[in-house]
C-alpha positions as CSV (number, residue, x, y, z in Angstrom):
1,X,162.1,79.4,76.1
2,X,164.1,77.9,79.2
3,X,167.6,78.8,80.1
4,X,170.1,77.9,82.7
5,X,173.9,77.8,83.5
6,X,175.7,74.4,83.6
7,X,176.0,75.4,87.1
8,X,174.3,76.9,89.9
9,X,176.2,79.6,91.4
10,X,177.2,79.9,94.8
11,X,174.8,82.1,96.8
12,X,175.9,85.9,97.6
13,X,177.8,86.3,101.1
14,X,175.8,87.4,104.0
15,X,172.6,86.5,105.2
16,X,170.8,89.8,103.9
17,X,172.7,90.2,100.6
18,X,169.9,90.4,97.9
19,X,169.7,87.4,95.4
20,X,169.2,89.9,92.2
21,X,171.0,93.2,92.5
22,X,170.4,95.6,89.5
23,X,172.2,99.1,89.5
24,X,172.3,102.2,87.7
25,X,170.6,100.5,84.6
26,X,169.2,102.3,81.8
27,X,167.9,101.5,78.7
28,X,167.8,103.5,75.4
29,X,166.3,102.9,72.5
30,X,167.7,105.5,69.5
31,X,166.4,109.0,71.3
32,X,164.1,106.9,73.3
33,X,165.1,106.3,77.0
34,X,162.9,103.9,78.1
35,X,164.3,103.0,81.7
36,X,166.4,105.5,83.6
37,X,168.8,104.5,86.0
38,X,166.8,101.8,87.5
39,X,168.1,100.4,91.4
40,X,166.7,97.5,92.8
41,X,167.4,94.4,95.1
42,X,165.3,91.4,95.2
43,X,165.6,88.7,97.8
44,X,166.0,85.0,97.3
45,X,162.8,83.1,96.9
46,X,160.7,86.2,96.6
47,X,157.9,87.0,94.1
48,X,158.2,90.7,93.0
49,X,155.6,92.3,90.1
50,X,156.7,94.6,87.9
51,X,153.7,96.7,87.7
52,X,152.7,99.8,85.7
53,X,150.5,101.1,82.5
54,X,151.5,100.2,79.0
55,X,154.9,101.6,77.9
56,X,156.1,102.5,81.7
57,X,159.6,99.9,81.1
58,X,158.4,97.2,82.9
59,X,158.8,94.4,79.9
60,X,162.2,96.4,78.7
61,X,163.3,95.5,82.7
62,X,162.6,92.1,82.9
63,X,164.0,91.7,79.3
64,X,167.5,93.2,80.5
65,X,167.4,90.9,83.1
66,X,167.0,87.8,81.2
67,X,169.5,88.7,78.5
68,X,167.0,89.3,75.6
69,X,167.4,92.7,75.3
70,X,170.4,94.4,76.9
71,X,170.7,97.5,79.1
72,X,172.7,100.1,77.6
73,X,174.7,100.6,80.5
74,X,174.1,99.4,84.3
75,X,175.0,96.0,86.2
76,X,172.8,92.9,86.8
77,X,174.0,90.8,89.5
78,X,172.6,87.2,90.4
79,X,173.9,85.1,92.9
80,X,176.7,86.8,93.4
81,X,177.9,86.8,89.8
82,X,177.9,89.6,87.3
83,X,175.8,88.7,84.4
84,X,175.1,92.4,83.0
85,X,177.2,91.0,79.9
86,X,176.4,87.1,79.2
87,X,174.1,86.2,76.7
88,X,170.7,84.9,77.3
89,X,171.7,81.1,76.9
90,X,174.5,81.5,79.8
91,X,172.2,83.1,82.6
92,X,170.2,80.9,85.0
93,X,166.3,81.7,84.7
94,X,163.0,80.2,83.2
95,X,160.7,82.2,81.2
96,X,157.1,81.8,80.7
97,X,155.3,84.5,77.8
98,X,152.0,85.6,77.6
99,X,151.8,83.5,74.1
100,X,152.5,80.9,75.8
101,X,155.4,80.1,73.1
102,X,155.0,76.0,72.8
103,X,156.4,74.6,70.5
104,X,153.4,73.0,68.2
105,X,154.9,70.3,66.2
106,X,156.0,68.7,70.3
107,X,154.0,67.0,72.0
108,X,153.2,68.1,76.1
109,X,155.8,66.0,77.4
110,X,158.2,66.8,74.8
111,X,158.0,71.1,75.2
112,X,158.7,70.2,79.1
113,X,162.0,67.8,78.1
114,X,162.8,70.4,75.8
115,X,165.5,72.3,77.9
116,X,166.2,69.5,79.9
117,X,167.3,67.8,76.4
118,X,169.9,69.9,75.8
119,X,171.3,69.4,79.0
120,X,172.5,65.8,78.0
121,X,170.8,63.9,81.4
122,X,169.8,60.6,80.4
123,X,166.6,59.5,78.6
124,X,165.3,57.9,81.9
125,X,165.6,60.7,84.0
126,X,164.2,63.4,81.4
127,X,161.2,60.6,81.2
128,X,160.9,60.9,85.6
129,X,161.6,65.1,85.9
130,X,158.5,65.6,82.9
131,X,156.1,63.3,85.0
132,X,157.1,65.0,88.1
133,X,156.4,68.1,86.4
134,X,152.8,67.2,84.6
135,X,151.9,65.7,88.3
136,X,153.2,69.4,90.3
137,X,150.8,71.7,87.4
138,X,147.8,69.2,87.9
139,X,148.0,67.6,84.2
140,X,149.7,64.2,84.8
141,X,147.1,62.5,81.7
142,X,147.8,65.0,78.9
143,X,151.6,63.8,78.2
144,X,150.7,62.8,75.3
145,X,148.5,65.7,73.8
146,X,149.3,68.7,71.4
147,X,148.9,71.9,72.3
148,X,146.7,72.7,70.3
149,X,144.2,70.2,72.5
150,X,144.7,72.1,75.3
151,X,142.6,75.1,76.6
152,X,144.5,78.4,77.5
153,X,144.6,77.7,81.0
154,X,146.5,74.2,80.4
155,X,148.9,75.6,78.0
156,X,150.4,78.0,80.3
157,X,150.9,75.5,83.0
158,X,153.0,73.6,80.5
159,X,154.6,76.7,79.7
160,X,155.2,76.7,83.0
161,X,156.6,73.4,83.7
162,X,158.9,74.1,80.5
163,X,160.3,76.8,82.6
164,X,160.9,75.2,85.8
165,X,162.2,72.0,84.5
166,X,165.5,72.9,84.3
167,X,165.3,74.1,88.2
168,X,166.8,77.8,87.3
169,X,167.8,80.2,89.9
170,X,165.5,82.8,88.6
171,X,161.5,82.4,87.2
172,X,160.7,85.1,85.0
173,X,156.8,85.7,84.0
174,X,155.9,88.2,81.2
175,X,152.1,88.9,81.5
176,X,151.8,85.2,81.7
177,X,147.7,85.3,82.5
178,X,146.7,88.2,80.4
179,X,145.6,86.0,77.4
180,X,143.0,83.9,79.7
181,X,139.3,84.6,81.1
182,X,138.7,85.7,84.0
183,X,138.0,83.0,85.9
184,X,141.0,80.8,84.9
185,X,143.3,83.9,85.9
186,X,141.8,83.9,89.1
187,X,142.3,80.2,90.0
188,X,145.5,80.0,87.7
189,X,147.5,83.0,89.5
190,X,146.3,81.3,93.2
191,X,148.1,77.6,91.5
192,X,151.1,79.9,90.4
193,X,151.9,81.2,93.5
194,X,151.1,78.0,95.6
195,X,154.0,76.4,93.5
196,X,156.4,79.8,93.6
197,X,156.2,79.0,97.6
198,X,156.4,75.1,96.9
199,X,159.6,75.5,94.7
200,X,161.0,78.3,96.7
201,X,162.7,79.6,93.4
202,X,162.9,84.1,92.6
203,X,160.2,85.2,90.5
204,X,159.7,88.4,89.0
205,X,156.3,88.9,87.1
206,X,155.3,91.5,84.7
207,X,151.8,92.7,84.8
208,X,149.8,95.9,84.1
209,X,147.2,94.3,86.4
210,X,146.9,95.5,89.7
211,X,144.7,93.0,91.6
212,X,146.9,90.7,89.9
213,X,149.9,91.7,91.8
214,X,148.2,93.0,94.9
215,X,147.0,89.1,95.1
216,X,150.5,87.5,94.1
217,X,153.2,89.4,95.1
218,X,155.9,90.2,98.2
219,X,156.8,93.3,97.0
220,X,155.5,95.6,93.8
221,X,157.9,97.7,92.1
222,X,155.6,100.4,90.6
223,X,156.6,101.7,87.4
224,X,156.2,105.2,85.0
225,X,157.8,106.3,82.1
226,X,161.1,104.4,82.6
227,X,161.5,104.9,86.3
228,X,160.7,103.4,89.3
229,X,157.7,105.3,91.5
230,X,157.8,103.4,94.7
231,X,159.0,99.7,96.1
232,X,156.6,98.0,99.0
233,X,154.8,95.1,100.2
234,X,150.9,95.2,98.5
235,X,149.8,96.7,102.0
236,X,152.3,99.9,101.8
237,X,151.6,100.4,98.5
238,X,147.6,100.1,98.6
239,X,147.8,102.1,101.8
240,X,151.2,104.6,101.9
241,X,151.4,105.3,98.0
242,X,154.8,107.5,97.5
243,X,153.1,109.9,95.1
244,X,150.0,110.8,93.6
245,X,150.5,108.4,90.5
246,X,151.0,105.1,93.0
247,X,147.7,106.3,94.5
248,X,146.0,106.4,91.7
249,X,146.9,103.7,89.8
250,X,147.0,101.2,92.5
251,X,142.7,101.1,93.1
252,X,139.9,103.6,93.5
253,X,141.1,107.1,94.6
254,X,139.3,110.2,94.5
255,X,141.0,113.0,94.0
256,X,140.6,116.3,95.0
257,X,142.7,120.0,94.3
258,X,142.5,122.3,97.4
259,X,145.4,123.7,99.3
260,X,147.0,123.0,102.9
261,X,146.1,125.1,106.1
262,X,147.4,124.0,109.1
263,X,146.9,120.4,109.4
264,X,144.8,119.9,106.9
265,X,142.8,121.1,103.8
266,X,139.8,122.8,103.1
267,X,137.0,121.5,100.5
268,X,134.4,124.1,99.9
269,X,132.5,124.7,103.6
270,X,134.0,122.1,105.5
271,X,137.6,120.6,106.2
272,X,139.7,117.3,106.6
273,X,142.7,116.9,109.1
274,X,145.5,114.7,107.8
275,X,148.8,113.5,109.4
276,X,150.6,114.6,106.4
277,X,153.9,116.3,106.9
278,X,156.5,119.0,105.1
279,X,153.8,121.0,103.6
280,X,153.3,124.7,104.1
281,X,150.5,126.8,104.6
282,X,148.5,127.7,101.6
283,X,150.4,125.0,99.1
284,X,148.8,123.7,96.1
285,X,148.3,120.6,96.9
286,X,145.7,117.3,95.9
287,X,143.8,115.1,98.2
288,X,143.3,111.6,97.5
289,X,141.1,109.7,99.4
290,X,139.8,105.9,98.6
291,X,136.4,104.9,98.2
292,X,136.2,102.7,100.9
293,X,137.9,104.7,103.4
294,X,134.6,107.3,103.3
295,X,132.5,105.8,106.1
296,X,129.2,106.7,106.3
297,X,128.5,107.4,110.1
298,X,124.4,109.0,110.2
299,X,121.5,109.3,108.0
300,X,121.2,112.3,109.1
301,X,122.9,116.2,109.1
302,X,124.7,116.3,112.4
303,X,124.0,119.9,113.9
304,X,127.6,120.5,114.9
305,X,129.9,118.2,112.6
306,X,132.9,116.4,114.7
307,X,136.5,116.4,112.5
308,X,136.6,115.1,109.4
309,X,132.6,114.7,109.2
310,X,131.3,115.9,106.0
311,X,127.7,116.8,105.7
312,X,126.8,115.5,102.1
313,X,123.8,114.6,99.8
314,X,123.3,111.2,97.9
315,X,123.8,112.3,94.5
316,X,122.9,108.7,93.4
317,X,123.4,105.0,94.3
318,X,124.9,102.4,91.8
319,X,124.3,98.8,92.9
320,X,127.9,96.1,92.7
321,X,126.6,93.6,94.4
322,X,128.8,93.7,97.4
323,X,128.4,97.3,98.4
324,X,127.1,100.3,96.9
325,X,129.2,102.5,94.7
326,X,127.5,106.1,96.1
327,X,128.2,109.8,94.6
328,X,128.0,112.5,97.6
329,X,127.6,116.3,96.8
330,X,126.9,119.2,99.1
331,X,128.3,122.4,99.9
332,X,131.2,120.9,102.5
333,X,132.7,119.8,99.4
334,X,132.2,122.4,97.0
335,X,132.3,121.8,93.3
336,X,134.4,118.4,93.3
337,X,132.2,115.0,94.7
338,X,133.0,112.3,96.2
339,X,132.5,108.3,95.1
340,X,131.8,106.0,98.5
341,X,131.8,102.6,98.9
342,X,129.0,101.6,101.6
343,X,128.3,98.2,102.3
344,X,125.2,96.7,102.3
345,X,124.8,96.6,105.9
346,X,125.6,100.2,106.0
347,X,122.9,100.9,103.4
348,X,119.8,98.6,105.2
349,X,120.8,100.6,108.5
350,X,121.1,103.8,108.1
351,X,118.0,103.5,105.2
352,X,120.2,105.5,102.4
353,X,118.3,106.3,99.5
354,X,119.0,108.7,96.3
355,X,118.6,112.4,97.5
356,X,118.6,112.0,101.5
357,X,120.8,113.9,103.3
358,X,124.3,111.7,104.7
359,X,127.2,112.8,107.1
360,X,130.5,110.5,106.7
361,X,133.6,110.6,108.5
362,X,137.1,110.1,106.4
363,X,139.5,109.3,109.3
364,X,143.0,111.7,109.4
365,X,145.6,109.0,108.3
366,X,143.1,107.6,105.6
367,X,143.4,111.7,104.0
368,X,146.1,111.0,101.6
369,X,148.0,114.5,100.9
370,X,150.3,115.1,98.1
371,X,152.2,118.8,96.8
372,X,150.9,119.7,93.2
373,X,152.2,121.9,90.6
374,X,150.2,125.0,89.6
């Protein structure tokens, strides 16, 4: 399905005004709330992914936004212009669905005029924008196909010329790559943002996948149960999660209940400083700490351990090809263990082997702290 306005409307005022400006939205469903009071700007010509588990609002979102599904109160501004009441067929976006949603009966060329159609342009041009369009998604030879001849991967770039055809203010992506492999997701979501930067146009993508928006995205919104956890670049999330839930969801975390003491916390014999703040002594609280920020520093017990050097044991190794995925006991840590990432390099130097004796070092800022309920 493609939409647009007759007309493009006039950009916000100000240089920083956001090009998508949502406020105070929520979304009910009977007793159901399924987003609560959802705040959030998006720029012009950024890529933003909704991201978060199954039933966390993310589809409802983008849904309210395009018109499909209204909020139940809230505003949705684009451009400038209040759309929080139009219908779908009188706000400016392109949509591309995970099903892909071609129209069988149409041939290639004809799905991609298919908006453009009911615009009214003239044969001739319709004929020029589709060839434009099969050139730009790398299929300028299958005008004349079916769908239905068409791998996965070739479908949804149709599906995404359909969208852009119309040249909408907005590009809207609902879980467009979940139906493929995995190898035509990988190249497919590299071709997809290569033409986001080409076209320049707002897109907003829905995905439960994380490397998926890690890879893609300016900014993740990170979503649970209806609400918004935190907003950040792919860097601030993966490395400064706002809560326990971003860190875990987002990548490997292990996670560990202790309390804070001064500075830090303590795991069974030994201790890690951390730089975290607003946290008194003695306060329930959980560690998280990521697999590849454990960094395995001598084969070997040190006799006096520096900060933040555990002595551990190699509980056992498990072979990924690119590292090792290593499980690390001992009495520093007391009855929780610990997952590692070491590199292969890592592993030939130091000799590691099941059952030999390893100290790491899990540097202060990488000892992510966050308050618990008892």
């Amino acid at each position: 399905m493609t939409v647009m306005t007759a007309e493009r409307p006039a950009a916000p005022e100000g240089a920083d005004a956001p090009y998508l400006r949502i406020e105070g939205l929520w979304k009910a469903f009977g007793d159901f709330v399924a987003l609560k009071d959802i705040a959030l700007d998006i720029r012009q010509g950024e890529f933003v992914c909704f991201l978060g588990p199954s039933g966390c609002g993310k589809t409802t979102l983008l849904r309210a936004i395009a018109g499909l599904d209204p909020q139940t109160r809230g505003t949705i501004r684009q451009g400038g212009r209040d759309i929080s009441a139009l219908p779908a067929s009188q706000r400016d976006y392109g949509i591309v669905f995970q099903s892909y949603a071609l129209f069988p009966n149409l041939t290639v060329e004809r799905n991609i005029a298919f908006g453009l159609e009911n615009t009214g342009r003239p044969k001739a041009e319709i004929a020029t924008r589709v060839a434009d369009l099969l050139a730009l998604v790398g299929l300028p030879d299958q005008a004349r196909k079916y769908p239905a001849q068409l791998s996965g991967g070739q479908q949804q770039r149709i599906a995404l010329a359909r969208a852009i055809a119309i040249n909408p203010g907005l590009l809207l992506l609902d879980e467009p790559l979940s139906a493929l492999d995995a190898k035509v997701r990988v190249h497919l979501r590299h071709e997809i943002k290569e033409l986001q930067r080409k076209l320049g146009v707002t897109t907003i993508m829905v995905t439960h996948d994380q490397e998926e928006a890690l890879s893609m995205a300016d900014r993740i919104v990170v979503m649970n149960h209806g609400v918004i956890e935190q907003v950040g670049t792919p860097t601030e999330i993966y490395r400064h999660p706002a809560s326990l839930f971003v860190a875990d969801f987002i990548g490997e975390t292990n996670r560990i209940p202790t309390s804070w003491a001064s500075g830090g916390v303590v795991l069974g014999s030994g201790r890690l400083d951390s730089g975290a703040e607003g946290l008194a002594d003695g306060q329930p609280v959980t560690v998280a700490v990521r697999p590849e920020d454990i960094l395995a520093v001598a084969a070997g017990h040190e006799a006096t351990p520096a900060p933040n050097h555990l002595n551990l044991t190699i509980a056992d190794m498990e072979f990924l090809g690119s590292y090792w995925r290593t499980h690390l006991s001992g009495a520093a840590l007391g009855a929780t263990p610990l997952v590692a990432n070491v590199s292969m390099n890592a592993v030939r130097r130091l000799g590691l082997k099941e059952g030999a004796p390893l100290t790491v070092e899990i540097p202060p800022e990488r000892v992510l702290v966050f308050a618990r309920e008892v």
